[in-house]
C-alpha positions as CSV (number, residue, x, y, z in Angstrom):
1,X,87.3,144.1,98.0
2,X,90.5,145.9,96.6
3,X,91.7,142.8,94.9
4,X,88.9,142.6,93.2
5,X,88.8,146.5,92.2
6,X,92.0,146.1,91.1
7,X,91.3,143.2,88.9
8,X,88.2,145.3,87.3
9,X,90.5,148.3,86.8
10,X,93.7,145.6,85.3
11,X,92.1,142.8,83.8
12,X,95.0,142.0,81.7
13,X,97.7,141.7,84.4
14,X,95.1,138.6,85.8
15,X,95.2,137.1,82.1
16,X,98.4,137.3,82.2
17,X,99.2,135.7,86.1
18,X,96.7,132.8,85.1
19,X,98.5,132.3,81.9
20,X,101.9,132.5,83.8
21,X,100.8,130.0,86.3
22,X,99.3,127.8,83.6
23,X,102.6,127.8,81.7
24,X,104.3,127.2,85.0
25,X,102.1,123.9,86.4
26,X,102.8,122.4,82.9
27,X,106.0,123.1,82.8
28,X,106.2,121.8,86.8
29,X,104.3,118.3,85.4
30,X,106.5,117.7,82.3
31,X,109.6,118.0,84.4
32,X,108.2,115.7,87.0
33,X,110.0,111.8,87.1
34,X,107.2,109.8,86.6
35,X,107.9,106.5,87.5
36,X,105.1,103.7,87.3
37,X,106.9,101.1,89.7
38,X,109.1,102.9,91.9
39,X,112.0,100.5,93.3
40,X,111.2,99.6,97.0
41,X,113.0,97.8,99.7
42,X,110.7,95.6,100.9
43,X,112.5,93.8,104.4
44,X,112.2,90.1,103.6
45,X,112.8,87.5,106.1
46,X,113.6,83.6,104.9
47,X,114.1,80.8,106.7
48,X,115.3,77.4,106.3
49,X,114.4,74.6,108.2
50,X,115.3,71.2,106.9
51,X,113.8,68.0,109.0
52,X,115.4,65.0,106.9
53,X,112.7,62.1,106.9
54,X,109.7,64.2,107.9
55,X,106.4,64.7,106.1
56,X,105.1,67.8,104.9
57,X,102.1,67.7,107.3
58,X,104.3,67.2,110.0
59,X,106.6,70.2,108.9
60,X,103.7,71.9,108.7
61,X,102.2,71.2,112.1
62,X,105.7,71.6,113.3
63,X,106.2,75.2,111.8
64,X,103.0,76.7,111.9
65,X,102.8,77.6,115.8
66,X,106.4,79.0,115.8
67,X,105.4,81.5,112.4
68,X,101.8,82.4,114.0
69,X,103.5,84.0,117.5
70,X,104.6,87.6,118.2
């Protein structure tokens, strides 16, 4: 209850703190980096197999079983 007898009795210092934070978020958000696409190291693995004279279905079938196991 005192905070808000203290806020009837000063009204103005209350204008004035939620003007002061007001000023203060803005000025918080404008300074902010905003960046859309942040950079991000994404861990990427390649690997490359090379069967000379084989199909692609049989690469396939071949690879398929060794990429699907953990």
């Amino acid at each position: 209850m005192g905070i808000v007898r203290f806020a009837l009795r000063w009204p103005y210092t209350f204008y004035v703190l939620a003007l002061l934070i007001l000023f203060l978020g803005v000025t918080a958000f404008r300074s902010m980096p905003a960046d859309i696409l942040p950079e991000i190291d994404i861990p990427v693995v390649t690997v490359i197999w090379q069967y000379t004279g084989l199909s692609t279905p049989e690469m396939e079938q071949r690879a398929r079983p060794t990429a699907n196991t953990r």
